[in-house]
N, C-alpha and C positions, 0 to 999 in steps of 0.2 A: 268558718271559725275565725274571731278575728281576736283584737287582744280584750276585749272584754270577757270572753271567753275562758282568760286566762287563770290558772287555780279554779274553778268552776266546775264541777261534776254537771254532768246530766244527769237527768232524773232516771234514766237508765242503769248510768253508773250507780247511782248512789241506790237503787233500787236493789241492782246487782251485789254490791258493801252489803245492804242490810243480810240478804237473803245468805250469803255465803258466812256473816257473822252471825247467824241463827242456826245455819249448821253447825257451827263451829260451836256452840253453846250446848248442840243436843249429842255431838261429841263428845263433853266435859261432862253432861249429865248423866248419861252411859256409863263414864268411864265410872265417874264414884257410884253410882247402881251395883256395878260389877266388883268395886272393891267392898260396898258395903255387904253383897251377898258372900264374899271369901270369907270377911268376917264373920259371917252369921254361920257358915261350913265350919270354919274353926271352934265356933263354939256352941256349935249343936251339941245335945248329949240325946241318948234314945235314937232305936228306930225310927222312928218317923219323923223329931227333930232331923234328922240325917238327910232322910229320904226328900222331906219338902224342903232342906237346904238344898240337894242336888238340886232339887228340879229348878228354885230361885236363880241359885248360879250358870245352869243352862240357858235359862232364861234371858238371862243380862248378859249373858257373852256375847249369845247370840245379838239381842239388840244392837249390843256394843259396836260388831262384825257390820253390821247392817250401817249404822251410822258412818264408819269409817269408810265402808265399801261406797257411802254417797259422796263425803268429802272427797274422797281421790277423785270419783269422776267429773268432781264438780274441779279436780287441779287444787286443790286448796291443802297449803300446809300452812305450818304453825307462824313461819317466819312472815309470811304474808296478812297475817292479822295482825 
């Protein structure tokens, strides 16, 4: 590595940016999934308004759980984006 190198990503790295800033994107997607199904909980009316808002909000928690369970392994918080 010499100084042309310098400021210079590899294509590794810069592979690496993309992929960890596309988790970070399906993080964010998640997260409003999961607020827009609270919303949809709060304003269910009826049995089964209820019932298929539980299952939605199960749903996207879980997703949500799931996404965040990838960003940690992948090391990645917020301040790093």
């Amino acid at each position: 590595m010499g100084w042309w190198s310098i400021g210079r990503q590899s294509s590794r790295e810069k592979g690496q940016q993309d992929d960890h800033w596309n988790v970070f994107l399906e993080v964010q997607q998640a997260q409003s999934e999961w607020e827009r199904a609270h919303l949809m909980f709060d304003e269910a009316r009826g049995q089964d308004q209820i019932d298929y808002a539980i299952y939605i909000l199960e749903a996207a928690e879980r997703k949500y759980q799931i996404h965040l369970k990838h960003a940690k392994t992948l090391g990645l918080n917020r301040a790093q984006l």
